[in-house]
C-alpha positions, 0 to 999 in steps of 0.5 A: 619700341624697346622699353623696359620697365624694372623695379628701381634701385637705390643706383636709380636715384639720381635719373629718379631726380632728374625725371622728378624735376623734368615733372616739376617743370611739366606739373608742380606739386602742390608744395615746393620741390627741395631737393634734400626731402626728395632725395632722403625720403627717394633713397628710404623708398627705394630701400624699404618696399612696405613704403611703396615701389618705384619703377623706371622705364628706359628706352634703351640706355635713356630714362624716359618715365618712372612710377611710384607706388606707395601704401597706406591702410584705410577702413573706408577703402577695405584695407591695404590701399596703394596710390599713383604717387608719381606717373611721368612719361618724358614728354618725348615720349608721350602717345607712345602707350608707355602711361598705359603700360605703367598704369597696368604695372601699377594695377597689377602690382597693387593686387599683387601687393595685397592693395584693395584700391588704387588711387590717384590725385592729379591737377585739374587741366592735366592732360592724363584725366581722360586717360585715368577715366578711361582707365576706370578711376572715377572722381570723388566729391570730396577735397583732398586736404592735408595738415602739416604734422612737422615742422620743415627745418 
């Protein structure tokens, strides 16, 4: 197949969007999808990469998957850590290997980037789980919770 796989640009927004929304359909997040946070803090990660880094996958001209990593900083984890933030494949285009082309990306571009771990959240019943265990990302015992810090207006 003739993927092709590039560090997005700011220009990459709007198929960014769609893909965005095509996963929201496919695997909601766990809290709402607005439009306007996602397209403000898309366009901030686009332009600053100590944030994170976004990759689209075109086949041909067509945008057909995208992965988003982002950084953080962890005692626990031995420093600079990266996550999965996003990892959609068109369904289209599932079984074709692109998932696994996009998770060796994100493994060598975390190591490249300094990242000691790399991890990821996904729901229960996604059918990715055997592809990240096979993978070698291996499930906690713990929650993953989170606090609000603002207030969305």
């Amino acid at each position: 197949m003739p993927l092709s796989i590039l560090r997005a640009v700011p220009a990459d927004l709007e198929s960014l969007r769609l893909l965005m929304r095509h996963m929201q359909n496919d695997d909601p997040w766990a809290e709402p999808f607005d439009e306007l946070w996602v397209r403000k803090n898309l366009a901030e990660l686009l332009c600053d990469p100590r944030y994170g880094l976004v990759y689209l996958a075109h086949d041909q001209q067509t945008p057909v998957a995208y992965l988003v990593i982002c950084f953080d900083f962890s005692l626990e984890y031995r420093g600079k850590g990266a996550w999965i933030d996003e990892l959609f494949v068109d369904p289209a285009y599932r079984g074709q290997g692109i998932g696994t082309r996009l998770l060796d990306l994100a493994e060598t571009v975390s190591c490249e980037q300094g990242a000691q771990t790399l991890h990821l959240e996904v729901s229960h019943g996604n059918r990715a789980i055997e592809l990240y265990r096979r993978r070698a990302f291996v499930d906690h015992r713990r929650y993953l919770m989170t606090k609000w810090l603002t207030l969305f207006v």
